[in-house]
Each structure stands twice: as structure tokens, then as C-alpha cells.
C-alpha positions as CSV (number, residue, x, y, z in Angstrom):
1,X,-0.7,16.5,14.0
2,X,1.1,14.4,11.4
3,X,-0.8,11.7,12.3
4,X,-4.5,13.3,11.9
5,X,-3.4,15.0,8.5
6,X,-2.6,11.4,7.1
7,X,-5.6,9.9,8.8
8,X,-7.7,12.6,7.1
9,X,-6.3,12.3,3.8
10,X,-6.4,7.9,3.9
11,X,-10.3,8.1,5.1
12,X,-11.0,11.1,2.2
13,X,-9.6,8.4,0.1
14,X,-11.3,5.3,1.5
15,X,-14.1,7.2,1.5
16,X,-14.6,7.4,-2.3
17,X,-13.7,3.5,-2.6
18,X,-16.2,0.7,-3.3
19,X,-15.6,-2.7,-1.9
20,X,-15.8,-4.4,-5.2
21,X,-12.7,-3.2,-6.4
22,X,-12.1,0.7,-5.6
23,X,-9.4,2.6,-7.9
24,X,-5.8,2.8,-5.7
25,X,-3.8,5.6,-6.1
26,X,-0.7,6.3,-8.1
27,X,1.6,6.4,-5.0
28,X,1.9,4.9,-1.8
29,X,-0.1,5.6,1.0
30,X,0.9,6.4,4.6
31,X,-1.6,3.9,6.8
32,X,-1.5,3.2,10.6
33,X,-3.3,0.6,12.6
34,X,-6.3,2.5,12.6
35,X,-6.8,2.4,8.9
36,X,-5.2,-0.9,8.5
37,X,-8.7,-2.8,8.3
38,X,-10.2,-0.1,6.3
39,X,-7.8,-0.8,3.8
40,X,-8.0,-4.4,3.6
41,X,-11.5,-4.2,2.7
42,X,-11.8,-2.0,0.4
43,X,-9.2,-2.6,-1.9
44,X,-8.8,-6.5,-3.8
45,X,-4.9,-6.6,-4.3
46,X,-2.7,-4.9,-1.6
47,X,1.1,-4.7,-1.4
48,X,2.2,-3.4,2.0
49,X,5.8,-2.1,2.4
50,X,6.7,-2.2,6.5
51,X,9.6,0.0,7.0
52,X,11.2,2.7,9.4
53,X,13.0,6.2,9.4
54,X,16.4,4.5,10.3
55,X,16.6,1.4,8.0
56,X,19.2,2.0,4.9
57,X,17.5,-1.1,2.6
58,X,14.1,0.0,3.3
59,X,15.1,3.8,1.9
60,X,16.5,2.0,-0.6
61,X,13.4,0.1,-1.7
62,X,11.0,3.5,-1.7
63,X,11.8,4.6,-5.1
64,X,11.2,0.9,-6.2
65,X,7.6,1.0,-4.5
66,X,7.0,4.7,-6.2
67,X,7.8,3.0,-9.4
68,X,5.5,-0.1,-9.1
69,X,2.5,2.2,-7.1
70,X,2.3,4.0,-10.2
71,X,2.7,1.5,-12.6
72,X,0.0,-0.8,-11.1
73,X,-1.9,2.7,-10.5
74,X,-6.1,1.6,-10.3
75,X,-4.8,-2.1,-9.7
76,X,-3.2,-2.3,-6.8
77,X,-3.4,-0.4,-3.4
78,X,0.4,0.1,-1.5
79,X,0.8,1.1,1.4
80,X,3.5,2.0,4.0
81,X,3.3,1.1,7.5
82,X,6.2,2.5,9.6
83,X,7.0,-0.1,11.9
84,X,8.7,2.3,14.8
85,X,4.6,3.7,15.0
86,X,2.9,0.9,14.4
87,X,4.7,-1.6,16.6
88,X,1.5,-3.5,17.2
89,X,0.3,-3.9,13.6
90,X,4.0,-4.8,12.9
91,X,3.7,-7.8,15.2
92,X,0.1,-8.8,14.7
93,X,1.9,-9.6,11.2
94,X,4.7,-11.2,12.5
95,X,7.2,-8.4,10.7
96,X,10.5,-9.3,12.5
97,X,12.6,-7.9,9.9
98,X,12.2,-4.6,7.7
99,X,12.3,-4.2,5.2
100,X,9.3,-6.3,4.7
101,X,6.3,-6.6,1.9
102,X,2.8,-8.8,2.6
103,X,0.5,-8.9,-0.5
104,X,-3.0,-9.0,0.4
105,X,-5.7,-10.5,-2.2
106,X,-9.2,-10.2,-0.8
107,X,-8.8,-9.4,2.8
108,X,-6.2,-12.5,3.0
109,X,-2.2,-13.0,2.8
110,X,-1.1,-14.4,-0.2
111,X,2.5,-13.4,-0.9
112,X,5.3,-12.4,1.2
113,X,8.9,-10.6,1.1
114,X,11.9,-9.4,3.0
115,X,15.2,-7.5,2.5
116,X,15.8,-6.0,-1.2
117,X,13.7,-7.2,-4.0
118,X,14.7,-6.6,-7.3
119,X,11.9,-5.2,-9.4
120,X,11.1,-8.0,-11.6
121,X,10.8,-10.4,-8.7
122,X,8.5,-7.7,-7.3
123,X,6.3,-7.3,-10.2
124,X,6.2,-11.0,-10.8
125,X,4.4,-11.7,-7.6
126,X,2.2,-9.2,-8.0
127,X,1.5,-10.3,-11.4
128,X,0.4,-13.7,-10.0
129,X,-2.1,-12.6,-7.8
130,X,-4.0,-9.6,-10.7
């Protein structure tokens, strides 16, 4: 039920996107396999945070990716992909360690991350790729 409610809300989103360069949102978004592609294509700078329930760094980095979702708000897409329900997506992407960040630029890996990353590191790489 969870599930459909956050499908629902991503696609009402996506929806409302253009591929040229749609608006993200102010705060990271709950996606899944099935919206994975979706998101890749409609959005030109991505930051994705893979994480799970029981990892201790990776609730410890949320607050850091509320922070930089909204100050990159209309930039840069983030999303959240939690690894325990996305097991598949998680390996497609060879995520072996969580918590872990992939910045996508156009469709296409460009920048990569694991463990705790201190904000200025953070927003330097995504600085590199605006």
C-alpha cells in the first residue's frame, strides 16, 4: 500500500517534468525500480542516496540530504532508494556498501560516494557537475 502511495505521488511528479530540464523538488524522493528509469530521464543532475531502515551512518546522513535537496531545490533531483526493497536496482549499480551516493548527469554516472560525507565534500561534487 506503501508502495502504490509513493509510486503515485513520484509519477504525479514525473508527470509535470520536461526532459529538458524539469524543476526537482525541495526534498528527497522515495523511488523504487519501477520509477528508477523515469527518473533518470527526466531530470539532468541526479544525486541518489541508497540506504536501508537498519543502517546507523545512513540515518545519519538523511538530515545532510534534506539539507542539500532543498538547497539545490529546481537543480537537482535526490532521490532515495532503499536497498532492503530494491535489492535488484541496488546490484544493477553495484551498491555493495550503504550508505552509498551515485550522481547522475544526463542519464549517465558521473560521481560516486560511500560511508559519511561531510557536506562540503558533498556539495563540491555536485557543484562540478551544475
Amino acid at each position: 500500500m506503501e508502495d502504490e502511495s509513493r509510486s503515485k505521488k513520484l509519477k504525479e511528479l514525473l508527470k509535470g517534468s520536461q526532459s529538458s530540464g524539469a524543476t526537482a523538488p525541495g526534498k528527497p524522493q522515495d523511488i523504487g525500480q519501477a520509477q528508477f528509469d523515469q527518473v533518470l530521464s527526466k531530470y539532468p543532475l541526479i544525486v541518489i542516496d541508497f540506504w536501508a531502515q537498519r543502517c546507523q551512518p545512513c540515518r545519519m546522513m538523511a538530515p545532510l540530504m534534506d539539507q542539500l535537496a532543498a538547497e539545490y531545490q529546481s537543480k537537482v533531483f535526490f532521490g532515495k532508494v532503499n536497498t532492503d526493497e530494491n535489492i535488484d536496482l541496488a546490484n544493477k549499480l553495484g551498491i555493495r556498501n550503504i550508505p552509498a551516493f551515485r550522481i547522475f548527469k544526463n542519464s549517465q554516472l558521473v560521481d560516486k560516494a560511500e560511508g559519511i560525507v561531510p557536506k562540503a565534500q558533498f556539495k563540491s561534487m555536485i557543484d562540478k557537475h551544475l
